[in-house]
N, C-alpha and C positions, 0 to 999 in steps of 0.2 A: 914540405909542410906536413903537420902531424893528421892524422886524420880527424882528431879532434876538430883541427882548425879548418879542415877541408870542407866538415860536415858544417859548420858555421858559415863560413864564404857560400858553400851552394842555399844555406837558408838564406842569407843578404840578398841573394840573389833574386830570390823569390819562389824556391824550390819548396812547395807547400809538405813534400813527404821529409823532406829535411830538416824544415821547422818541427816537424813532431820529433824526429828522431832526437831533435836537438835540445828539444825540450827533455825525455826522459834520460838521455845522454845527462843532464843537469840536474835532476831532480832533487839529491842532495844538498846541491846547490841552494836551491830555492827555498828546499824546506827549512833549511839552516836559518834565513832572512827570515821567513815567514813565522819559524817560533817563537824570536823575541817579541812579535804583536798577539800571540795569542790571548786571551781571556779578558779581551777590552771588549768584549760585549759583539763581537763577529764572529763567525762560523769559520773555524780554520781554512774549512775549501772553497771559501769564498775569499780568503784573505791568499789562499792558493793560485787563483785564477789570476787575480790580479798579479801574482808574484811571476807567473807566468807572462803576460800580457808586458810588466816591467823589463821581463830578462827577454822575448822578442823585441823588444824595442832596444835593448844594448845590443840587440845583432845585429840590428841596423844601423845602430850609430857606431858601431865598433869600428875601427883604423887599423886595420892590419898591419900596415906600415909604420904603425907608430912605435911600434915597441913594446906596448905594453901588454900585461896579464889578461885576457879575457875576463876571467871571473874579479880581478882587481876592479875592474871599468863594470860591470854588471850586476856585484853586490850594492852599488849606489842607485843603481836605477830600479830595481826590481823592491830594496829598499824605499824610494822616493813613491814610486809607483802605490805600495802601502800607505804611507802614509799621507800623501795625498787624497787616499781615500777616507781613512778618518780623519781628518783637518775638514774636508769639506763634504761629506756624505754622513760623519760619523762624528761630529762636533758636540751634539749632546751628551751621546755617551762618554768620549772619551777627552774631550777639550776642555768642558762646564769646573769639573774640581780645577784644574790648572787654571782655570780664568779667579775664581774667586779665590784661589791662594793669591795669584798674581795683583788681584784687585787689594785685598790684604795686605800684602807686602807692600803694595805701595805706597799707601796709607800709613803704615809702620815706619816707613822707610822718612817718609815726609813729615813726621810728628817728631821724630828722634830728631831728623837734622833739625828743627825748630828749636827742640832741648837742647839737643849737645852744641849745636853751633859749630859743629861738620858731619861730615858721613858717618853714619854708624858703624861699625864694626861688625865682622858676622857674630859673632857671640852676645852680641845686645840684640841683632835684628832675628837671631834663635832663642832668645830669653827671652823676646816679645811678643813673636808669633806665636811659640812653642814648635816650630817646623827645625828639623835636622838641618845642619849647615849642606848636606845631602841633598833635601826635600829646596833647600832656598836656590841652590846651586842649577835642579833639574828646571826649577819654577822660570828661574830666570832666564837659560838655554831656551826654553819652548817658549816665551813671548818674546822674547828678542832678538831672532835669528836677522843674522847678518844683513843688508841689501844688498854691500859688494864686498868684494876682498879686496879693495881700492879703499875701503875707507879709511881714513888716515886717524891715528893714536895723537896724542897731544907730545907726542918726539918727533910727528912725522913718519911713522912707521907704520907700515900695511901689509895687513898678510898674503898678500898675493906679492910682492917684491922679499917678504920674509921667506916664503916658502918655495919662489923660483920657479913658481908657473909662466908661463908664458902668454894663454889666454883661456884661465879659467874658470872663467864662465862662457865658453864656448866649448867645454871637453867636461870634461868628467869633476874635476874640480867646481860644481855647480856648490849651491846652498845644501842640498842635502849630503852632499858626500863631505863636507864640509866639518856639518851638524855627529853622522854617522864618528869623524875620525875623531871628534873635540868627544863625544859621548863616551870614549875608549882612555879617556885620560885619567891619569888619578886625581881624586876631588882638589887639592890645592894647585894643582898646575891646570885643571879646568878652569876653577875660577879665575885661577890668574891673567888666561888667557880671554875671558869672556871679560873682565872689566877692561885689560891694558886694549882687546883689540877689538871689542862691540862697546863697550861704554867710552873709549878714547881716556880714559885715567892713564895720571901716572904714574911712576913705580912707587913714588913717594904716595899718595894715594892710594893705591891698592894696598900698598904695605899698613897703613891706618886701617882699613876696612877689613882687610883678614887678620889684621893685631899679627903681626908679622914686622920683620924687619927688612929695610930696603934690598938689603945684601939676600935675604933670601925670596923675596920676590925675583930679583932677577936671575935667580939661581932656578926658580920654577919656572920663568919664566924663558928663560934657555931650554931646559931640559921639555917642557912643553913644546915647543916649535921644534925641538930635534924630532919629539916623536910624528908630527903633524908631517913633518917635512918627508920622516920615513912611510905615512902614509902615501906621501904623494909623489915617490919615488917609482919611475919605470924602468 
């Protein structure tokens, strides 16, 4: 075993000088997670601490026998660990504009389908809001996060049988690491993958809403779960 991993196994343990050592052994680590939350209104070393407090807690849930990358399994927790902190400590600052674009959208979203007499399209529901197909994309991701990777698409398809976890929501495959790999996608194969497997559409469906053709809905749609699946790869 490498000493990296030694010094990890003696923090699980409960080796209080190891947990430090393990912490600045990481530091990089951490810091990495912790710049993409900067300048929402929190003190970097406060958003530190907790990034800390996330990655001692992937020590302890870490499985050494499992196979997997330490820092793969640890960027999700030390990630979640943030943002748990502004979802619920930090909701004014940083939730308040995503709630009234959200509230907005929906309203937009509900007035169109009464005109058009189907789903809107993202280029109608952008020429209405005046929000980026970008901006609709991220709006959507953060009020809609998943409840399980069980939940079944209108094919019967689930992303947790899509992606060959075995029980995850029990490991590392939670909602945030979930959120973290779909945020890494390119915007058409995000959305595509946020309406076919949180909204339950289907490709015919999708393919209306992003003015797209079915053929290439399921072509981002492919290429989307290859790359989700390379996240979730040990």
């Amino acid at each position: 075993m490498s000493a990296g991993l030694e010094l990890l196994r003696a923090a699980q343990e409960g080796d209080r000088e190891a947990c430090e050592q393990a912490v600045i052994a990481n530091n990089g680590l951490i810091w990495s997670v912790v710049k993409r939350y900067c300048g929402r209104g929190v003190d970097p070393e406060d958003l530190y601490q907790l990034g800390c407090l996330g990655f001692l807690k992937a020590v302890q849930g870490f499985d050494f026998g499992y196979g997997t990358c330490f820092s793969t399994y640890a960027v999700p927790k030390i990630a979640g660990e943030i943002r748990r902190f502004l979802r619920d400590d930090g909701a004014v600052k940083v939730g308040r504009s995503i709630r009234e674009q959200a509230q907005m959208l929906y309203g937009v979203r509900e007035r169109l389908r009464h005109q058009l007499g189907r789903e809107p399209v993202l280029s109608e529901l952008a020429e209405a809001t005046g929000l980026t197909a970008e901006e609709i994309a991220q709006v959507d991701l953060a009020t809609d996060t998943p409840e399980s990777l069980q939940k079944e698409t209108s094919d019967g398809l689930t992303l947790e049988g899509t992606l060959g976890t075995e029980a995850p929501e029990d490991s590392m495959v939670e909602r945030i690491a979930l959120r973290e790999a779909i945020d890494q996608l390119p915007e058409k194969e995000r959305m595509t993958i946020l309406l076919r497997y949180f909204k339950g559409l289907t490709q015919e469906q999708t393919a209306r809403i992003l003015g797209v053709s079915q053929v290439q809905i399921s072509r981002l749609e492919r290429r989307g779960l290859k790359r989700l699946r390379e996240s979730f790869e040990v």
